[in-house]
N, CA and C atoms as an extended XYZ file, in Angstrom:
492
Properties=species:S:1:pos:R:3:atomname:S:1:resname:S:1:resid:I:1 pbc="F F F"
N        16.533      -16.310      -12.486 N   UNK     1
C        16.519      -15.761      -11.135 CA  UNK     1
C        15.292      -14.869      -10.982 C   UNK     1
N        14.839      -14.970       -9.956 N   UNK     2
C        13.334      -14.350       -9.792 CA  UNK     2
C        13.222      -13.676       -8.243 C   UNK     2
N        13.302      -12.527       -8.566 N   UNK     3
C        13.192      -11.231       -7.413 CA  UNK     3
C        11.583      -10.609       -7.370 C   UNK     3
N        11.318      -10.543       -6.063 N   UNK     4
C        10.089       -9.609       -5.576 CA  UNK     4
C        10.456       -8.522       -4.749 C   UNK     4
N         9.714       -7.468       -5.316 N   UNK     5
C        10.287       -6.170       -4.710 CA  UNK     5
C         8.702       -5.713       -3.998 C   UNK     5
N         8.792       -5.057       -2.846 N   UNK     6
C         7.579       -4.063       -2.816 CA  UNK     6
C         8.252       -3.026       -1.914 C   UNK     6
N         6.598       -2.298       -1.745 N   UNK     7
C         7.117       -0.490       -0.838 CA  UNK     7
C         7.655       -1.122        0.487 C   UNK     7
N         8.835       -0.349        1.394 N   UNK     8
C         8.713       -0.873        2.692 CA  UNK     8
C         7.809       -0.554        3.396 C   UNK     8
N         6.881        0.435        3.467 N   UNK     9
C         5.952        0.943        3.838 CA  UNK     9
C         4.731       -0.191        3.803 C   UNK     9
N         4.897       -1.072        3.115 N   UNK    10
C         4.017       -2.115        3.385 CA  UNK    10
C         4.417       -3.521        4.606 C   UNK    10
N         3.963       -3.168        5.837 N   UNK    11
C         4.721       -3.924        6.903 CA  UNK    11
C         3.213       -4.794        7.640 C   UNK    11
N         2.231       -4.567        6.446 N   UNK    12
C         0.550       -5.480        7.057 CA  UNK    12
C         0.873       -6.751        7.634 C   UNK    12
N         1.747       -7.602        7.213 N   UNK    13
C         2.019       -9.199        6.965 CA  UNK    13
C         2.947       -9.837        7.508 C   UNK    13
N         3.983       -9.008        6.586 N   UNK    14
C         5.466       -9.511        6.886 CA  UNK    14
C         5.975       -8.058        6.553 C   UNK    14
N         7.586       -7.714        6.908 N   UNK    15
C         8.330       -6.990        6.470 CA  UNK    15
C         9.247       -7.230        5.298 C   UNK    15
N         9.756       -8.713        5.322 N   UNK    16
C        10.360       -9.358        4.251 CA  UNK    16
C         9.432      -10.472        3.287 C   UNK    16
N         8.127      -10.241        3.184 N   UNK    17
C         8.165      -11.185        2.171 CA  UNK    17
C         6.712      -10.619        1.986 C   UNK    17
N         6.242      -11.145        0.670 N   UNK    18
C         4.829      -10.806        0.019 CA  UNK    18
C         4.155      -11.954        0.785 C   UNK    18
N         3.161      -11.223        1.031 N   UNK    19
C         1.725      -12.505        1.939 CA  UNK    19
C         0.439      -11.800        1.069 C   UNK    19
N        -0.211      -13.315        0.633 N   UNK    20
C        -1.544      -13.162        0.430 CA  UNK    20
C        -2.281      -13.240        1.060 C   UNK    20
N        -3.361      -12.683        0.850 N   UNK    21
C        -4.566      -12.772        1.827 CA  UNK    21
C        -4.956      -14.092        2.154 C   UNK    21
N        -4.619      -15.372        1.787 N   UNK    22
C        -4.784      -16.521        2.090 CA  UNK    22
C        -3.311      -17.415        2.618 C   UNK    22
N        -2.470      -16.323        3.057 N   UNK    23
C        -1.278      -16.314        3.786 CA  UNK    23
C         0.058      -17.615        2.868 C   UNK    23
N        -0.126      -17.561        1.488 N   UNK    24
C         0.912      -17.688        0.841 CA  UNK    24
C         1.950      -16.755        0.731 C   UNK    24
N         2.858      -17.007        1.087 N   UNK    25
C         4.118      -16.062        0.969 CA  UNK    25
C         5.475      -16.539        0.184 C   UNK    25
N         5.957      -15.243       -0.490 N   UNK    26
C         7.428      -15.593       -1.057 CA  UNK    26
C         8.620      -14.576       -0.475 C   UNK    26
N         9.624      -14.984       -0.778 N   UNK    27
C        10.801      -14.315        0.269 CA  UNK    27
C        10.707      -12.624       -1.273 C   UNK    27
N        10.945      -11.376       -0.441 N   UNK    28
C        11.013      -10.380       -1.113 CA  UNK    28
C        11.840       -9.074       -0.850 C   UNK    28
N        12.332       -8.150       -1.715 N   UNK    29
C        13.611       -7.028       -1.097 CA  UNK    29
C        12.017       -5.978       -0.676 C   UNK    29
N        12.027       -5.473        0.372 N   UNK    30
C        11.729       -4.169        0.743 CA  UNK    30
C        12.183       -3.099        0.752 C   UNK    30
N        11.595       -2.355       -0.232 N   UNK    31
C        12.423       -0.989       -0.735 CA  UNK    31
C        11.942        0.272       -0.664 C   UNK    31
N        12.548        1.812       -0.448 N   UNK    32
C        11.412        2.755        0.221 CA  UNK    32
C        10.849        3.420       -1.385 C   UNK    32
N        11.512        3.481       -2.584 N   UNK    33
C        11.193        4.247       -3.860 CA  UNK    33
C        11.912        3.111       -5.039 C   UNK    33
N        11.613        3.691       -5.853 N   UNK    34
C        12.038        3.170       -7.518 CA  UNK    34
C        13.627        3.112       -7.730 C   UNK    34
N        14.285        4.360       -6.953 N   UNK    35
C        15.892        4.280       -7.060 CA  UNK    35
C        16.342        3.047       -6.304 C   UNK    35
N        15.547        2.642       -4.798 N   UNK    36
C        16.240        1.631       -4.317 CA  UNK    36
C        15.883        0.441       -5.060 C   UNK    36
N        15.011        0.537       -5.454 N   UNK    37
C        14.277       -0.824       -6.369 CA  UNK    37
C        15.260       -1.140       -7.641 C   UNK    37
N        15.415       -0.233       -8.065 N   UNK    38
C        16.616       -0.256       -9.524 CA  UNK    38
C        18.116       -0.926       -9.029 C   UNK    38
N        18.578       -0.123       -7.408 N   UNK    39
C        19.485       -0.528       -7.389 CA  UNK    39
C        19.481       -2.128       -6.689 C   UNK    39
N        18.719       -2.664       -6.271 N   UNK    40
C        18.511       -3.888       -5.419 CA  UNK    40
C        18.049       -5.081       -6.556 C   UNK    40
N        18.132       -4.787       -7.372 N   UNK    41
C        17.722       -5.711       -8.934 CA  UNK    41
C        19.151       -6.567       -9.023 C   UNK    41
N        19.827       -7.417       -9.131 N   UNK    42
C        20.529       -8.033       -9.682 CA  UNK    42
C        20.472       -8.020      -11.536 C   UNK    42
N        21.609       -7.941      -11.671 N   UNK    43
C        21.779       -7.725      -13.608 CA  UNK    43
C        21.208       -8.780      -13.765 C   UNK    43
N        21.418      -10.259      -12.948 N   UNK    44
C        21.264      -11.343      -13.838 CA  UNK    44
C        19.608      -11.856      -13.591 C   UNK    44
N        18.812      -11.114      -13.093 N   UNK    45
C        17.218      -11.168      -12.466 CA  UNK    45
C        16.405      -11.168      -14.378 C   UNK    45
N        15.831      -12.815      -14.246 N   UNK    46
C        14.664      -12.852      -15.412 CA  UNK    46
C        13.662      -12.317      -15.091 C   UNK    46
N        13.094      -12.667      -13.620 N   UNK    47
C        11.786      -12.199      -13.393 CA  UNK    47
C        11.711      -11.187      -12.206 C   UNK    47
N        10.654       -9.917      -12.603 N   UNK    48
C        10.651       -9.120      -11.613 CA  UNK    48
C         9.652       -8.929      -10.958 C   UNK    48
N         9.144       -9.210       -9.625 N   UNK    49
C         7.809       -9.225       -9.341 CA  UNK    49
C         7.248       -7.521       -8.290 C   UNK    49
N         6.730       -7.051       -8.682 N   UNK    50
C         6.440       -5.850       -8.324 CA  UNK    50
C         5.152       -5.586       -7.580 C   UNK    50
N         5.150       -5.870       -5.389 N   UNK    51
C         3.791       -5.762       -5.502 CA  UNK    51
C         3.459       -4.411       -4.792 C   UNK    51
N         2.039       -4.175       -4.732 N   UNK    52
C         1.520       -2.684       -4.026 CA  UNK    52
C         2.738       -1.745       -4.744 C   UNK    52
N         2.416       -1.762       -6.259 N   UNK    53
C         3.086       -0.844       -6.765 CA  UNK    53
C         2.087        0.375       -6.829 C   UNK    53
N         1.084        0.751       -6.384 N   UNK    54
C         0.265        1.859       -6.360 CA  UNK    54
C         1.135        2.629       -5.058 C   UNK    54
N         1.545        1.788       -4.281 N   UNK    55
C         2.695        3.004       -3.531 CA  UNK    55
C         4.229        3.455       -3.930 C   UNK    55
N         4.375        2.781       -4.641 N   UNK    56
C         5.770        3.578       -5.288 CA  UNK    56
C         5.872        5.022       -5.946 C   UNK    56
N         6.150        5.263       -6.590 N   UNK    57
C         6.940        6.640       -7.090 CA  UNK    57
C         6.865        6.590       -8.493 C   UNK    57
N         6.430        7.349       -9.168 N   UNK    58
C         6.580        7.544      -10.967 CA  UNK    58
C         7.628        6.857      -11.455 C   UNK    58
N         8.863        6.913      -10.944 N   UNK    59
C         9.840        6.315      -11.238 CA  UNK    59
C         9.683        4.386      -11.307 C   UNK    59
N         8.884        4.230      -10.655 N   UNK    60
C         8.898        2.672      -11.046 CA  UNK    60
C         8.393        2.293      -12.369 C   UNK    60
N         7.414        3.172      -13.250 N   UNK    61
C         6.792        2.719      -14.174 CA  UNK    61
C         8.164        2.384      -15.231 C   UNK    61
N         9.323        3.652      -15.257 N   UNK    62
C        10.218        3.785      -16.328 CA  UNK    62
C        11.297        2.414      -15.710 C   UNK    62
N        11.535        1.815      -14.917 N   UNK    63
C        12.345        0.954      -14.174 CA  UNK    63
C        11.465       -0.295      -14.544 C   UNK    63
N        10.219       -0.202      -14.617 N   UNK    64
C         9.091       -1.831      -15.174 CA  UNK    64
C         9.666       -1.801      -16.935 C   UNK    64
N         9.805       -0.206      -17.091 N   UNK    65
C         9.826       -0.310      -18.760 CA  UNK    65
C        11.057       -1.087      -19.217 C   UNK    65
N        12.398       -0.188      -18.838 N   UNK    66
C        13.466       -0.590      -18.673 CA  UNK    66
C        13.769       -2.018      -18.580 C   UNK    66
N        13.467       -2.830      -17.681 N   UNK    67
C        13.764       -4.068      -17.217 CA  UNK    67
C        12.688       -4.828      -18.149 C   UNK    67
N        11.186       -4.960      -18.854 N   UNK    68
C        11.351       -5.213      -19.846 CA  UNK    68
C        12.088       -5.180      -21.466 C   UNK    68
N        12.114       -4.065      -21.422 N   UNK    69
C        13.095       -3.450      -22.817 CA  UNK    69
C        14.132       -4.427      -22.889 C   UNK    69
N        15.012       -5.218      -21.800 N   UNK    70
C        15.924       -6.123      -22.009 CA  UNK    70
C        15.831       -7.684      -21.662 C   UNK    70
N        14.487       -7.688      -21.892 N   UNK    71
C        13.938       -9.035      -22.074 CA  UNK    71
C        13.598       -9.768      -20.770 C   UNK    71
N        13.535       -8.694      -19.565 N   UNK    72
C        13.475       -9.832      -17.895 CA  UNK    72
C        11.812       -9.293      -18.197 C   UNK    72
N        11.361      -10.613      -17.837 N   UNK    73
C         9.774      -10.503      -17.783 CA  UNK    73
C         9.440       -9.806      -16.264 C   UNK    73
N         8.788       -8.966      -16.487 N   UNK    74
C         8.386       -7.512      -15.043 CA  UNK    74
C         6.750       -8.543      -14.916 C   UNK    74
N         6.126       -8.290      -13.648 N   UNK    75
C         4.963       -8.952      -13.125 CA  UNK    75
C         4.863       -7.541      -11.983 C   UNK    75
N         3.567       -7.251      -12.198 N   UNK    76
C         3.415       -5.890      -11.476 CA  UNK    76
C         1.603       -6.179      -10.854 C   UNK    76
N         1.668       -6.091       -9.321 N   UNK    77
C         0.665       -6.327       -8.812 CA  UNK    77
C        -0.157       -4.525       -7.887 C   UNK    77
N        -0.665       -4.383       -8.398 N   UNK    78
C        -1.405       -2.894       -7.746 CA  UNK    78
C        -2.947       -2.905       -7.369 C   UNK    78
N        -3.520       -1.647       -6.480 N   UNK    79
C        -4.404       -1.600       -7.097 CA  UNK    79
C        -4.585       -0.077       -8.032 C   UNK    79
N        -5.248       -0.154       -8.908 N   UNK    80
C        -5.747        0.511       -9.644 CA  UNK    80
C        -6.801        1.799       -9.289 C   UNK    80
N        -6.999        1.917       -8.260 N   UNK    81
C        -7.801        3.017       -7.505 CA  UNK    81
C        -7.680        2.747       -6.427 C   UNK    81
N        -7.728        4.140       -5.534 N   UNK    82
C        -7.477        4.115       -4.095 CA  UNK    82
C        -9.035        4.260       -3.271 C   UNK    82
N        -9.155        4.269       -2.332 N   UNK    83
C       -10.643        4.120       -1.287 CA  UNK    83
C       -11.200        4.779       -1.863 C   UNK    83
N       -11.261        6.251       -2.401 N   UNK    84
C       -12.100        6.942       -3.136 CA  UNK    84
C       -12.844        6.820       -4.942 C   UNK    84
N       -11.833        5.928       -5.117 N   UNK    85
C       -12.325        5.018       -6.305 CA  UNK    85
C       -11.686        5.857       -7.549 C   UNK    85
N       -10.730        6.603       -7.081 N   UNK    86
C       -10.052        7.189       -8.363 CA  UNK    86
C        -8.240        6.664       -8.822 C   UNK    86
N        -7.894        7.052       -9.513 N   UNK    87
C        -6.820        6.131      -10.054 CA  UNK    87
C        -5.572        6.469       -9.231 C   UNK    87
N        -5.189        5.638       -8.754 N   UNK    88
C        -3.934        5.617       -7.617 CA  UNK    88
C        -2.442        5.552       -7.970 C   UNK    88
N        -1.821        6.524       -7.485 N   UNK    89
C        -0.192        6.610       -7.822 CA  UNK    89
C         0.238        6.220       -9.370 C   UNK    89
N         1.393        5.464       -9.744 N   UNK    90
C         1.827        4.899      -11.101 CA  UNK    90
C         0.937        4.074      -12.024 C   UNK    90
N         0.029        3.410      -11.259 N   UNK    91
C        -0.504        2.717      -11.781 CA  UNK    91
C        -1.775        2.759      -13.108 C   UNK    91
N        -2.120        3.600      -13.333 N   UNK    92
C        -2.577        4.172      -14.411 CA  UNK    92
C        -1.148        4.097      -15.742 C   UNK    92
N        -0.251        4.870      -15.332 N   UNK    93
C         0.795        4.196      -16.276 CA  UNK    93
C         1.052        3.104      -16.726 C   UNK    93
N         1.167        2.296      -15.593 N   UNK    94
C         2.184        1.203      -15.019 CA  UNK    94
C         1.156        0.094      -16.713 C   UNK    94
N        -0.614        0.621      -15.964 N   UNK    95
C        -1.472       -0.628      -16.674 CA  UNK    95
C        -1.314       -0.393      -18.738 C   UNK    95
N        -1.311        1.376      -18.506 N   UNK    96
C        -1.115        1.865      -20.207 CA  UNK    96
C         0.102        1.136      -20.576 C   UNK    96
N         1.212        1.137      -20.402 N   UNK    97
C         2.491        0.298      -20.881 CA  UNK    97
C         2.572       -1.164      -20.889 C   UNK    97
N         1.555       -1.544      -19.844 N   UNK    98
C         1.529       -3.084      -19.969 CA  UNK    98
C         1.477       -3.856      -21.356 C   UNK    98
N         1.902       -5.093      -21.789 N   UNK    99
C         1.464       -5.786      -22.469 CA  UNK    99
C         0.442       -6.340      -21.975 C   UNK    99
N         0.006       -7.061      -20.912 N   UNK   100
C        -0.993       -7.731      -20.659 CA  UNK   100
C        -1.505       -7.011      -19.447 C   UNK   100
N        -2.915       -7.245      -18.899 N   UNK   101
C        -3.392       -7.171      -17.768 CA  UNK   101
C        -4.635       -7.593      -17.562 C   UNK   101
N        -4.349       -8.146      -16.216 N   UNK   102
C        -5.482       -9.049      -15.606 CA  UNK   102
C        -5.820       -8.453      -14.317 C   UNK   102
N        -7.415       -7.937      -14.365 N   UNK   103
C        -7.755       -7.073      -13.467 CA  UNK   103
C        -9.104       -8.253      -12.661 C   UNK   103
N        -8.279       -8.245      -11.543 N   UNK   104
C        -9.299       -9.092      -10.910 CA  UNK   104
C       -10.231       -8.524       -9.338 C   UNK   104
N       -10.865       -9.492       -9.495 N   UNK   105
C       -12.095       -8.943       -8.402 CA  UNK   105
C       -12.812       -9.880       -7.413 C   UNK   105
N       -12.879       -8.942       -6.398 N   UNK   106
C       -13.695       -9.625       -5.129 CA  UNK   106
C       -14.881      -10.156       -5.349 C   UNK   106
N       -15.656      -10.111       -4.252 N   UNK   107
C       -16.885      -10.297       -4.594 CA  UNK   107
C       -17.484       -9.332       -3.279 C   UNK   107
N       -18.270       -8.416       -3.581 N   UNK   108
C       -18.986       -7.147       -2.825 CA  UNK   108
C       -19.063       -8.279       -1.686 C   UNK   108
N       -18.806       -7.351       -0.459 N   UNK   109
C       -19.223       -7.673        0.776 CA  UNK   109
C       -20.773       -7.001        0.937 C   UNK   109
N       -21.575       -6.653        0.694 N   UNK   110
C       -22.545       -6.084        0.847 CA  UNK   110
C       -23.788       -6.728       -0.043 C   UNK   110
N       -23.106       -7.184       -0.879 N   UNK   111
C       -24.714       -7.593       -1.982 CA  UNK   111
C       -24.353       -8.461       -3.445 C   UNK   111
N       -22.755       -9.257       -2.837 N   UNK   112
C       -22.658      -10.325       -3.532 CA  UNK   112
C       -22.081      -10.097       -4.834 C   UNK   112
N       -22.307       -9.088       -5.365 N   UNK   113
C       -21.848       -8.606       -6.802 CA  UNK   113
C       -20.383       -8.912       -6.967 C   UNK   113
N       -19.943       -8.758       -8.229 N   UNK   114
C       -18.300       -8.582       -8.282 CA  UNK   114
C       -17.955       -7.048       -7.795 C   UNK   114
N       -16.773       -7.192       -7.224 N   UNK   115
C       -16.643       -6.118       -6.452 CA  UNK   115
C       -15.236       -5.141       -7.167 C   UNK   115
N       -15.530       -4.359       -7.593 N   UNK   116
C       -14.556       -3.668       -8.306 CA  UNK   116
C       -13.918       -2.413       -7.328 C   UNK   116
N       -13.904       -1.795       -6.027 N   UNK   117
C       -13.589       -1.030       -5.751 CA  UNK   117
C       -13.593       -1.534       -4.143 C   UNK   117
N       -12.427       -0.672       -3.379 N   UNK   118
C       -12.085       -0.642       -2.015 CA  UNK   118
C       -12.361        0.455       -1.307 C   UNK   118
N       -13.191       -0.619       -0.206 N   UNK   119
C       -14.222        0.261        0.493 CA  UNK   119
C       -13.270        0.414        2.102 C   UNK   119
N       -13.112        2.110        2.134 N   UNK   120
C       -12.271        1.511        3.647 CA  UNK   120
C       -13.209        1.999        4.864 C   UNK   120
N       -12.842        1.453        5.634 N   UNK   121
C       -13.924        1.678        6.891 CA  UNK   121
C       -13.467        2.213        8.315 C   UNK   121
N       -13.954        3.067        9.015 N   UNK   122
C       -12.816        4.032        9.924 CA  UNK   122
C       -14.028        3.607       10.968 C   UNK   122
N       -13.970        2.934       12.327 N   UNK   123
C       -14.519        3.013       13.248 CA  UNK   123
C       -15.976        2.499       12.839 C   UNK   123
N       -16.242        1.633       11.895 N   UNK   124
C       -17.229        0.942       11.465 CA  UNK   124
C       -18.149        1.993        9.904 C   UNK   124
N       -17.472        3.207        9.261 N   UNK   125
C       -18.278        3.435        8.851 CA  UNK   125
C       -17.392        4.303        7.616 C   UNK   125
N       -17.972        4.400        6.622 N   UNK   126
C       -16.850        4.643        4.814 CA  UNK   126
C       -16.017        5.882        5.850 C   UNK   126
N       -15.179        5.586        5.225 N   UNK   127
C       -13.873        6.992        5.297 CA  UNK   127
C       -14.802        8.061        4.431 C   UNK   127
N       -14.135        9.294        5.094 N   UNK   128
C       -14.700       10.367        3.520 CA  UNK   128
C       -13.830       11.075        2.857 C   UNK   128
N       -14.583       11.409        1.859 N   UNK   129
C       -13.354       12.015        0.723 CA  UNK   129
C       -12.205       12.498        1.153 C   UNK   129
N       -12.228       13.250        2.585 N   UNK   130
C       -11.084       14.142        2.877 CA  UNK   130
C        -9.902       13.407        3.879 C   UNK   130
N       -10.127       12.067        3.883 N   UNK   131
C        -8.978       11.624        4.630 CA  UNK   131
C        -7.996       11.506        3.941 C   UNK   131
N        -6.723       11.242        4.135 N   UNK   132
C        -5.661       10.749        3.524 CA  UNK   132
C        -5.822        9.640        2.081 C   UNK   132
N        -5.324        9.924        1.171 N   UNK   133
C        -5.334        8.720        0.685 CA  UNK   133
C        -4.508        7.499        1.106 C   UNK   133
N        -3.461        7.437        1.737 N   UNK   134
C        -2.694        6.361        2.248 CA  UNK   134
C        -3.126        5.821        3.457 C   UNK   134
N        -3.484        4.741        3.530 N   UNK   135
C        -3.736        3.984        5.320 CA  UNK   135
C        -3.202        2.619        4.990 C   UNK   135
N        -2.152        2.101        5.733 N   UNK   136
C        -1.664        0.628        5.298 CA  UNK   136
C        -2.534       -0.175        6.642 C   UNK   136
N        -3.145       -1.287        6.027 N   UNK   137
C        -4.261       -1.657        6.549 CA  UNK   137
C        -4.714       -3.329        5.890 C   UNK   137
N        -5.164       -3.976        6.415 N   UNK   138
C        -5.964       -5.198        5.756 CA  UNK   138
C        -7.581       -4.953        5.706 C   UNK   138
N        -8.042       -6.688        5.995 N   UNK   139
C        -9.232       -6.549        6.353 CA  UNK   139
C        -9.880       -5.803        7.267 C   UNK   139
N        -9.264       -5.292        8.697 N   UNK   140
C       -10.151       -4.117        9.499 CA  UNK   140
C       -10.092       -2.778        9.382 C   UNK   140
N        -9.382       -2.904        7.626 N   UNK   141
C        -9.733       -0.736        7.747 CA  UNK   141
C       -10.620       -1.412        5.850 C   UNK   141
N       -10.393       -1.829        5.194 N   UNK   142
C       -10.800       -2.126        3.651 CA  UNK   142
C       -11.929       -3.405        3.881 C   UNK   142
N       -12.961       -3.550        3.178 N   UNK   143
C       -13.518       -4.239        2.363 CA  UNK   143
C       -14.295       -3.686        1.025 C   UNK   143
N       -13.949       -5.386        0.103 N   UNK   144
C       -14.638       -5.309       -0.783 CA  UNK   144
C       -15.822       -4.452       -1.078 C   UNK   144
N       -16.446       -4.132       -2.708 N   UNK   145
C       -17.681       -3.356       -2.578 CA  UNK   145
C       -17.982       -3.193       -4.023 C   UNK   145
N       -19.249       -3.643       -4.813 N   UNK   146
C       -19.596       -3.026       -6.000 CA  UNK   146
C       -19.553       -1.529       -6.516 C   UNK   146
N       -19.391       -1.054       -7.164 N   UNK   147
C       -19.753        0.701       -7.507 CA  UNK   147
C       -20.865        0.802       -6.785 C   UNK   147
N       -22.126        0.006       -7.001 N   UNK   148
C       -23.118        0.136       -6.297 CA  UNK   148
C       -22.865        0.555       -4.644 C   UNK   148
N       -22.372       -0.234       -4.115 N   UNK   149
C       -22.237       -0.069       -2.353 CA  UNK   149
C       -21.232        0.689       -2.036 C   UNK   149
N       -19.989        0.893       -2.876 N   UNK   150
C       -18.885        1.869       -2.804 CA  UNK   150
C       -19.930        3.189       -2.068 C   UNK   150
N       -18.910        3.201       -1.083 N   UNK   151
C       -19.650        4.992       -0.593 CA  UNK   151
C       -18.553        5.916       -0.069 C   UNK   151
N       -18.573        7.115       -0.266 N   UNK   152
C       -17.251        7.968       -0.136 CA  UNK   152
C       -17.929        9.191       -0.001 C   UNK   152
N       -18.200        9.315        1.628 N   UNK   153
C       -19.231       10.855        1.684 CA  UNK   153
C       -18.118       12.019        1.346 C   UNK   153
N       -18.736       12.911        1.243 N   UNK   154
C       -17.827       14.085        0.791 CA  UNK   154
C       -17.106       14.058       -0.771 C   UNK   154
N       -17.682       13.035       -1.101 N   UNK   155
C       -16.918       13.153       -2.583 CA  UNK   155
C       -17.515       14.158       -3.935 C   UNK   155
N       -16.710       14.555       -4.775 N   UNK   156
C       -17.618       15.807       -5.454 CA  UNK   156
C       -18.243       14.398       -6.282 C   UNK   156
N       -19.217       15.266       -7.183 N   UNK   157
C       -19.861       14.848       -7.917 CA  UNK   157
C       -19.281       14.985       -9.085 C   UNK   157
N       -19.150       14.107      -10.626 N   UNK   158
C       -18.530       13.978      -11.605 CA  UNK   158
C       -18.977       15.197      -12.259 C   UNK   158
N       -18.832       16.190      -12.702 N   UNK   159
C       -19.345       17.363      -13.769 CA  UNK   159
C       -19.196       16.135      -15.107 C   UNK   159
N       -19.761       16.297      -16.231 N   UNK   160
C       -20.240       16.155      -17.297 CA  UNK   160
C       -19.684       17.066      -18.281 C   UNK   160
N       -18.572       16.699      -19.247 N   UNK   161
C       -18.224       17.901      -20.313 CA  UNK   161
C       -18.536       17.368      -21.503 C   UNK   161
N       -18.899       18.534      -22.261 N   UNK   162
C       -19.204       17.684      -23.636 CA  UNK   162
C       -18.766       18.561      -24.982 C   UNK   162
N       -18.082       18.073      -26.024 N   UNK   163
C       -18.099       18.714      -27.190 CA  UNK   163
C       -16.975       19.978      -27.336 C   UNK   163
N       -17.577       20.828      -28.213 N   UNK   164
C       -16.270       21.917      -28.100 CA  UNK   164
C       -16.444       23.520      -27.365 C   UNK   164
């Protein structure tokens, strides 16, 4: 038996079902945190599919652990940094506990490169550091972007530490 869960807060597409950007879809529970997610699992669920888990709650990482620990294979789809290009919600966990992960990539809207980071765009031009991190959105608030073209005005600059 094979269940897909995501945030309800994700309503871009569909409300009930995961859509790809190339508008494949599967039927899915919409849930607001990790407690409803735990409880909306069926005991007898092999597979658990987990997407836009960068909006869930700490609590999903120990509920991915859990539900592997008893042998249902967990499938967890995020991204890994938010518009500002730093590491977003659980998912820094979610990827450390993984057994496997497959981190995949666009291709820069700007200069062709592989595109490792999400570029969001407010009225034609980068968001800056100080907006929200949350905007549920597709293609007319996000595109693709190399580190190179990634731009995030207002963002600090990395300090440099070194040694003892």
């Amino acid at each position: 038996k094979v269940i897909a869960i995501k945030p309800s807060l994700d309503v871009r597409f569909s409300t009930s079902d995961v859509v790809s950007h190339g508008g494949d879809k599967i039927e899915c529970l919409p849930v607001r945190d990790s407690r409803e997610a735990q409880a909306a699992i069926p005991d007898d669920a092999q597979v658990v599919a987990v997407d836009e888990a960068q909006f869930f709650d700490v609590g999903i990482v120990d509920l991915c652990v859990e539900l592997a620990d008893v042998g249902v294979r967990v499938i967890v789809a995020g991204l890994d940094c938010d518009f500002r290009g730093e590491p977003f919600g659980p998912m820094p966990e979610l990827l450390a506990r993984a057994e496997y992960v497959s981190k995949l990539q666009a291709i820069c809207v700007k200069c062709g490169n592989p595109a490792t980071r999400t570029q969001r765009i407010i009225d034609g031009h980068p968001a800056s550091y100080r907006d929200p991190q949350v905007l549920i959105g597709a293609s007319e608030a996000y595109e693709a972007r190399c580190r190179r073209c990634h731009e995030v005005p207002g963002k600090p600059r990395p300090h440099a530490t070194g040694g003892d």
